[in-house]
NULORO-204900 format. One record per residue: residue number from 1; residue in one letter; x, y, z of N, C-alpha, C in turn. Coordinates in Angstrom, 1 decimal, padded with zeros to 4 digits. Layout:
(NUM,"A",(X,Y,Z),(X,Y,Z),(X,Y,Z))
...
***
This chain:
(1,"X",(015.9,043.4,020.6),(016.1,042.0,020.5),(017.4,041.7,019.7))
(2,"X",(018.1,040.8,020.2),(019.3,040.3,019.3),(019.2,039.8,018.2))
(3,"X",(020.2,040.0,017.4),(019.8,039.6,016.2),(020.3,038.2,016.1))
(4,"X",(020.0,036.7,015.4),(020.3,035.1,015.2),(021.1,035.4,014.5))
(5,"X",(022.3,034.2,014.9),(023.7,033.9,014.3),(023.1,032.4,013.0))
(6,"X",(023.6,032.3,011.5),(022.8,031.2,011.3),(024.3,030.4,011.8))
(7,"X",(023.9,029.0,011.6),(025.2,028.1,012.7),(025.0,026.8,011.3))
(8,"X",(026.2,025.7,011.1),(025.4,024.5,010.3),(026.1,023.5,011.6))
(9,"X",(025.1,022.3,011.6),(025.7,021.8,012.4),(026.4,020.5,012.4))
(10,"X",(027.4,020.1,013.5),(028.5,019.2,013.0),(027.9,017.9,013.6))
(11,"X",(027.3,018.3,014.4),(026.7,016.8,015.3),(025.1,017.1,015.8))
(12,"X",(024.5,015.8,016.1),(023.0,016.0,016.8),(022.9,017.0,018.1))
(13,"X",(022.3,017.8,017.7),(022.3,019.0,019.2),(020.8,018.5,019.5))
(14,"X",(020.7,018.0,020.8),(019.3,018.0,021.4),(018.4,019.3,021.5))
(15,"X",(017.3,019.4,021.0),(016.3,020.6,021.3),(016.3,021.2,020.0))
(16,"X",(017.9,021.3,019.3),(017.9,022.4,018.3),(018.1,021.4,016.7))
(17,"X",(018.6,020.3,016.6),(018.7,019.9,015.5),(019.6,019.0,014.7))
(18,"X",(019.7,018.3,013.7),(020.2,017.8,013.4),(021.6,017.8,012.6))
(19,"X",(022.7,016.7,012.9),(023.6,016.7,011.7),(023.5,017.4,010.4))
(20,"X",(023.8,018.7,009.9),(023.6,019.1,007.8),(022.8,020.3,008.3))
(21,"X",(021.9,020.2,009.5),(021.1,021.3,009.5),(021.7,023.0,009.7))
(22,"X",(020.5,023.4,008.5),(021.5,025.2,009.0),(020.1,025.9,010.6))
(23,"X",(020.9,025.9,011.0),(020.1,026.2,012.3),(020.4,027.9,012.6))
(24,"X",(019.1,029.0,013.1),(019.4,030.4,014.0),(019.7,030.1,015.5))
(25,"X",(020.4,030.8,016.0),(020.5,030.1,017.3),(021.4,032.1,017.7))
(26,"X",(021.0,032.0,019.2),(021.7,033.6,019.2),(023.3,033.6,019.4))
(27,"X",(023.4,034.6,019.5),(025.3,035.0,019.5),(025.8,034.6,020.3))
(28,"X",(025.4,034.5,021.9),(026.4,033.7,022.9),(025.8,032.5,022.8))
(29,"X",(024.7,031.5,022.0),(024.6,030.7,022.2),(025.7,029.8,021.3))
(30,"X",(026.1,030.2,020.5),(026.7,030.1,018.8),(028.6,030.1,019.6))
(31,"X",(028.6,031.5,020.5),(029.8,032.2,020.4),(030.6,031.1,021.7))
(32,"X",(029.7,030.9,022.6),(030.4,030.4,024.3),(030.0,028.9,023.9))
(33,"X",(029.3,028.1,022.8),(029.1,027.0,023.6),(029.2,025.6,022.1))
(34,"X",(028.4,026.3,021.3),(028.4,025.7,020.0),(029.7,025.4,019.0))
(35,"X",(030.0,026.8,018.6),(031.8,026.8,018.2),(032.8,026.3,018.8))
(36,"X",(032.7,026.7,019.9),(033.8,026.0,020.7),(033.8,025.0,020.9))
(37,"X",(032.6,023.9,021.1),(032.7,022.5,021.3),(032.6,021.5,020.0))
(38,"X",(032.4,022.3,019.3),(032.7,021.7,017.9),(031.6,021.0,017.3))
(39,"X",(030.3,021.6,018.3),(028.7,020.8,017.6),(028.3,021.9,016.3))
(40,"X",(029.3,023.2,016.2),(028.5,024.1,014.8),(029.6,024.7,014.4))
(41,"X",(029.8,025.3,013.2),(030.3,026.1,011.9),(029.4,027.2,012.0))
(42,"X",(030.3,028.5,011.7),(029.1,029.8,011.1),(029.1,029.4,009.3))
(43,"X",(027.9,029.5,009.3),(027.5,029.5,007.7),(028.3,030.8,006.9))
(44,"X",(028.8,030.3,006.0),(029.2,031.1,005.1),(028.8,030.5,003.6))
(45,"X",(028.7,032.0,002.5),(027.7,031.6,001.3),(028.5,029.8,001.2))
(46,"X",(029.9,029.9,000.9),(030.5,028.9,000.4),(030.0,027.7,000.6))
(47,"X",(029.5,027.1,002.3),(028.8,026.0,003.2),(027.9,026.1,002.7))
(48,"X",(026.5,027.2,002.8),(025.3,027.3,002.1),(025.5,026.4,000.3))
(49,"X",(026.6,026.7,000.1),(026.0,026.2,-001.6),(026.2,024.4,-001.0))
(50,"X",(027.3,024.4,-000.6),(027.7,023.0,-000.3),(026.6,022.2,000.5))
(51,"X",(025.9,022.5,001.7),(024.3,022.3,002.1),(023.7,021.8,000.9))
(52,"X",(023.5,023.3,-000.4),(022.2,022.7,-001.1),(022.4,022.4,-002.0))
(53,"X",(024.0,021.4,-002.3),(024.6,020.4,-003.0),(024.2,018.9,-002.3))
(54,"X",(024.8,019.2,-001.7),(024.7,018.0,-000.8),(022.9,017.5,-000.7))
(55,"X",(022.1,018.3,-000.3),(020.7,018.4,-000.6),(020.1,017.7,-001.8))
(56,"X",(020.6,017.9,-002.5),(020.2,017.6,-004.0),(020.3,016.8,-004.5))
(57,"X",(021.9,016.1,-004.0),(022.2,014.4,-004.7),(021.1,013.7,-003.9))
(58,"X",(021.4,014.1,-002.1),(020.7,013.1,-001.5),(018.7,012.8,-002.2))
(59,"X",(018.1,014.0,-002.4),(016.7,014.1,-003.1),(017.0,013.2,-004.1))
(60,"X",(018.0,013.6,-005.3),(018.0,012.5,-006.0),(018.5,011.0,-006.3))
(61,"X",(019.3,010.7,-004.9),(019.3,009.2,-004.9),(018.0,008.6,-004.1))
(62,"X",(017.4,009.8,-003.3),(016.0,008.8,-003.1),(015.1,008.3,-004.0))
(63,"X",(015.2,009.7,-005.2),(014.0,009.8,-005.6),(014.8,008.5,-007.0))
(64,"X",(016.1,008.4,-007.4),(016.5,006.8,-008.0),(015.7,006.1,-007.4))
(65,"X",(016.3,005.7,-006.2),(015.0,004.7,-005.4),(014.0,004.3,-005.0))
(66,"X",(013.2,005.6,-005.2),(011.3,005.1,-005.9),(011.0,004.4,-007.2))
(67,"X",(012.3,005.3,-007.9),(012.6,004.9,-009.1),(012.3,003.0,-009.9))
(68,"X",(013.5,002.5,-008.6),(013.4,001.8,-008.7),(012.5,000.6,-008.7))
(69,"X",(011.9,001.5,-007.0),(011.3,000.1,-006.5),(009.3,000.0,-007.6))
(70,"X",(009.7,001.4,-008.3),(008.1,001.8,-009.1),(008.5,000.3,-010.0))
(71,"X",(009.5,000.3,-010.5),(009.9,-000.4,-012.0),(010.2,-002.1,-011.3))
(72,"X",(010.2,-002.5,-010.2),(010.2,-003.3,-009.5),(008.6,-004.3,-009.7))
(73,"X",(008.1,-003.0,-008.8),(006.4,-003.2,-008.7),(006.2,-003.9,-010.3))
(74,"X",(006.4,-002.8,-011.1),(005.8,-003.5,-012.5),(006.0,-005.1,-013.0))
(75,"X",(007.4,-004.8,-012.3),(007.7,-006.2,-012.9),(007.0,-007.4,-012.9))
(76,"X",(006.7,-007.3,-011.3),(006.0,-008.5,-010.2),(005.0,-008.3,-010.8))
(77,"X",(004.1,-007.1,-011.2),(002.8,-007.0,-011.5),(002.3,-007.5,-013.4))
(78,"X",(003.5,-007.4,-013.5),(003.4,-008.0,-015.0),(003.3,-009.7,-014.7))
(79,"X",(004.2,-010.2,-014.1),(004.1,-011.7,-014.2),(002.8,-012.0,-013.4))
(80,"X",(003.0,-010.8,-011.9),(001.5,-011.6,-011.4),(001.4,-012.6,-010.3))
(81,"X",(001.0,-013.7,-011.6),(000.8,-015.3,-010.6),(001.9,-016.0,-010.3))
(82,"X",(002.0,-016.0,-009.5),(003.1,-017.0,-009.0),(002.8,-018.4,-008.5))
(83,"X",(003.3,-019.3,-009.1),(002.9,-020.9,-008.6),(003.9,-021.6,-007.1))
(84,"X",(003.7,-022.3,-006.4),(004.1,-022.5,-005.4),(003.4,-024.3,-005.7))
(85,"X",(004.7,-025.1,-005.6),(004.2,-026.3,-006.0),(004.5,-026.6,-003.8))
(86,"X",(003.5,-027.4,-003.6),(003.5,-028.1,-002.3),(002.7,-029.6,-002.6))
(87,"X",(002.9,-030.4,-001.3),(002.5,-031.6,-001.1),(001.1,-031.4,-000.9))
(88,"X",(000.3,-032.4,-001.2),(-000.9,-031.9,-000.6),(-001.4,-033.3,000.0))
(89,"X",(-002.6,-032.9,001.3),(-003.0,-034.4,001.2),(-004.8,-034.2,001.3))
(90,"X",(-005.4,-034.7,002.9),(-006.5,-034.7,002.2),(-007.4,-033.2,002.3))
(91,"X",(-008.3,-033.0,001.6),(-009.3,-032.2,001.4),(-008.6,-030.9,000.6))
(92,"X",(-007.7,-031.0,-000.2),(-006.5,-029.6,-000.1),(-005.8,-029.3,000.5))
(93,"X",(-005.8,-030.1,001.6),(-004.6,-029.4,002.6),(-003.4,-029.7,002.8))
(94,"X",(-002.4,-028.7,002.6),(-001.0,-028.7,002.0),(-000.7,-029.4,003.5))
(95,"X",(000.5,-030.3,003.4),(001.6,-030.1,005.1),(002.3,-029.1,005.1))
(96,"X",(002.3,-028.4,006.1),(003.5,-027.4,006.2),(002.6,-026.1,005.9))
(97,"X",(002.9,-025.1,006.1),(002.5,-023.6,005.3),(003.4,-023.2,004.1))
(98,"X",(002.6,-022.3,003.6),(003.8,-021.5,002.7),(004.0,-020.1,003.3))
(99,"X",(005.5,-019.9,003.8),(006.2,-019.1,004.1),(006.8,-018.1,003.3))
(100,"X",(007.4,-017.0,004.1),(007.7,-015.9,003.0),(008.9,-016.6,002.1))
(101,"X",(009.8,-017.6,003.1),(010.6,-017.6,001.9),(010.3,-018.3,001.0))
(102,"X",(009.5,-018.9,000.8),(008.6,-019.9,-000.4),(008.4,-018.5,-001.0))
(103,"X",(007.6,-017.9,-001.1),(007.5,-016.8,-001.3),(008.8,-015.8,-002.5))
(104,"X",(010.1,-015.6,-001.5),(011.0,-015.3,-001.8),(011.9,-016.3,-003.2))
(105,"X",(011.2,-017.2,-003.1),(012.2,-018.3,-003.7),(011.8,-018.3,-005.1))
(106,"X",(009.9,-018.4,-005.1),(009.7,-018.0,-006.7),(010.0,-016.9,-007.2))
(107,"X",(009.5,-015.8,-006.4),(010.1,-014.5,-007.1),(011.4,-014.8,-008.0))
(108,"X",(012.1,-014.9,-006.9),(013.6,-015.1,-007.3),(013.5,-015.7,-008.9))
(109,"X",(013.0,-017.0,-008.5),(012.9,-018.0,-009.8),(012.2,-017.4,-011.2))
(110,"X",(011.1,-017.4,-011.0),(010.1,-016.4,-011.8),(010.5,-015.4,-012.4))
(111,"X",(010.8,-014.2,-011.5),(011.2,-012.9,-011.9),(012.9,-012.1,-012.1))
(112,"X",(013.3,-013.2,-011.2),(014.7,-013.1,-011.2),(014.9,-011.4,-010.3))
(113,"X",(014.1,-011.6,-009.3),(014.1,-010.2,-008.5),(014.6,-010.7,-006.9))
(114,"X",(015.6,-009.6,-006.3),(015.5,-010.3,-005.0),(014.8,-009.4,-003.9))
(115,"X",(013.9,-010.2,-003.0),(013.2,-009.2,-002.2),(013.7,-010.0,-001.0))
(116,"X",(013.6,-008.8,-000.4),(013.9,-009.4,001.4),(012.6,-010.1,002.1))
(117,"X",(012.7,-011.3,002.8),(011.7,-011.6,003.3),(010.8,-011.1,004.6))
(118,"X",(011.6,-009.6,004.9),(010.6,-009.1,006.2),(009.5,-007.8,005.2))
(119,"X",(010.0,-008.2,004.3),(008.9,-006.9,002.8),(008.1,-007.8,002.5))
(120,"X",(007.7,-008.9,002.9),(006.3,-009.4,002.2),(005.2,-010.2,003.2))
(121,"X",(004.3,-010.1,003.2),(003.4,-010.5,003.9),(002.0,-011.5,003.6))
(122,"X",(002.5,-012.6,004.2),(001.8,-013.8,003.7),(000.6,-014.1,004.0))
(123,"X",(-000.5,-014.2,004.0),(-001.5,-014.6,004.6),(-001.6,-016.2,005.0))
(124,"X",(-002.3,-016.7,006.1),(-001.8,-017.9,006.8),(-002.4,-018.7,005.3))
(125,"X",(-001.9,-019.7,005.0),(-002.1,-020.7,003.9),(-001.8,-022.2,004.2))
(126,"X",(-002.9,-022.7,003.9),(-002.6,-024.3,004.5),(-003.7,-025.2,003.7))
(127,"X",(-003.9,-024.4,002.4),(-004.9,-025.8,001.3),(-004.5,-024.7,000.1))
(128,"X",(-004.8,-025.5,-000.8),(-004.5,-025.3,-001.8),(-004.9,-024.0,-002.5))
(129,"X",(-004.9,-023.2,-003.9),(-005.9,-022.0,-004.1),(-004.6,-021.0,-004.4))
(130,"X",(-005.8,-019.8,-005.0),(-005.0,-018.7,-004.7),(-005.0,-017.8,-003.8))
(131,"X",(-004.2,-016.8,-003.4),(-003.9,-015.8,-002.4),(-002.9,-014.5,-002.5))
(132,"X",(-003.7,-013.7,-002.0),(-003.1,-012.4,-002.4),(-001.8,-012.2,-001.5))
(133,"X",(-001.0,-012.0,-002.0),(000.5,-011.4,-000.9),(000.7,-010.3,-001.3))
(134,"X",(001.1,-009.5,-000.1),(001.5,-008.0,-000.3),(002.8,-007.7,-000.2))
(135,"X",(003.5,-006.9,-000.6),(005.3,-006.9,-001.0),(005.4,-005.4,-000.6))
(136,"X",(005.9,-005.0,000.1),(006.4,-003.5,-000.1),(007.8,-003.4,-000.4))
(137,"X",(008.1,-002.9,-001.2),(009.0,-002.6,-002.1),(009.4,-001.1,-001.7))
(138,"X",(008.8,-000.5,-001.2),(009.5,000.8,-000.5),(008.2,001.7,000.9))
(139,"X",(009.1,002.6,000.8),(007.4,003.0,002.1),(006.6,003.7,001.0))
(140,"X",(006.7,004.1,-000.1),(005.3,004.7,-001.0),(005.2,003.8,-001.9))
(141,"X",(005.4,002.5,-002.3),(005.6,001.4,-003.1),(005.0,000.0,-002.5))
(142,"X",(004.1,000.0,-002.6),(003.6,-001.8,-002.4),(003.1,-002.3,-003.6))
(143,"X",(003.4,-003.7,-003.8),(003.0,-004.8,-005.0),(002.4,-005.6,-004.1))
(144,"X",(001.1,-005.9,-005.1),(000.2,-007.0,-004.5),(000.2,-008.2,-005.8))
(145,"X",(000.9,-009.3,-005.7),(000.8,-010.5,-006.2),(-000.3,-011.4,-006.1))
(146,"X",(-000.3,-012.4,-006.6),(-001.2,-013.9,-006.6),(-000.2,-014.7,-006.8))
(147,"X",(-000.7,-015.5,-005.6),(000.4,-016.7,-005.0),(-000.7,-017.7,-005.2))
(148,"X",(-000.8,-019.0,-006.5),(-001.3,-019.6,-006.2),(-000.4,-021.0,-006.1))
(149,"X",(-000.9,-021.9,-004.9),(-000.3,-023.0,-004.3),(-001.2,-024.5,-005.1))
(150,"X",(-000.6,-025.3,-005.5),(-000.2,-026.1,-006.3),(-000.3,-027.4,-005.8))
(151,"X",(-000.9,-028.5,-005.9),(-000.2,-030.2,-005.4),(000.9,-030.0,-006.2))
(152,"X",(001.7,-030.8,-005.7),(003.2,-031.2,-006.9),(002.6,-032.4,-008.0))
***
């Protein structure tokens, strides 16, 4: 059996892998087709450290950005309640809904935080009360608030 060439690669190879990846792949597959077209590099120690350099920042600016969005969560979860002043008329019932950017606008105001409005999820609202909204703040990070709505 032949022995695997390791290869890193320069571009998306279908079947075999991605951009950064150190990939085995065999000797004419590496020698007639890979090298030459400019989808791989032969690994040498020098690439290998630079790989699991490059590895390392990228782990740790994700892992800043859990960071962040943890110390985010707290924030919101410290204040909590959030008021939402609307019109009301009869029986409690607001005109209009409250929408995420209503939503967006106290934070803002409140917390002085800015969240994107496709991160939070409103439950339909059309009288007065409180209501729970969900915020995701990252894909392992969700904040759950109290949005309560207000006559003016």
């Amino acid at each position: 059996m032949a022995q695997k060439v390791q290869l890193l690669l320069n571009k998306n190879v279908e079947k075999l892998g991605k951009r950064g990846d150190v990939v085995d792949v065999a000797p004419g597959y590496a020698r007639n087709y890979l090298v030459p077209q400019g989808f791989a590099v032969v690994v040498t120690p020098g690439i290998l450290r630079q790989v699991e350099q490059r590895k390392e920042k990228e782990r740790q600016r994700l892992q800043a950005i859990l960071e962040e969005a943890k110390s985010r969560k707290t924030a919101l979860q410290t204040i909590n309640n959030f008021v939402i002043r609307k019109q009301v008329g009869e029986q409690d019932a607001i005109f209009g809904t409250v929408t995420t950017q209503d939503v967006v606008d106290v934070i803002k105001q409140s917390a002085g935080l800015d969240i994107e409005r496709q991160d939070i999820t409103v439950p339909e609202i059309k009288k007065t009360g409180k209501y729970s909204v969900s915020i995701k703040l990252h894909a392992e990070v969700t904040a759950e608030i109290t949005v309560e709505v207000a006559p003016l």
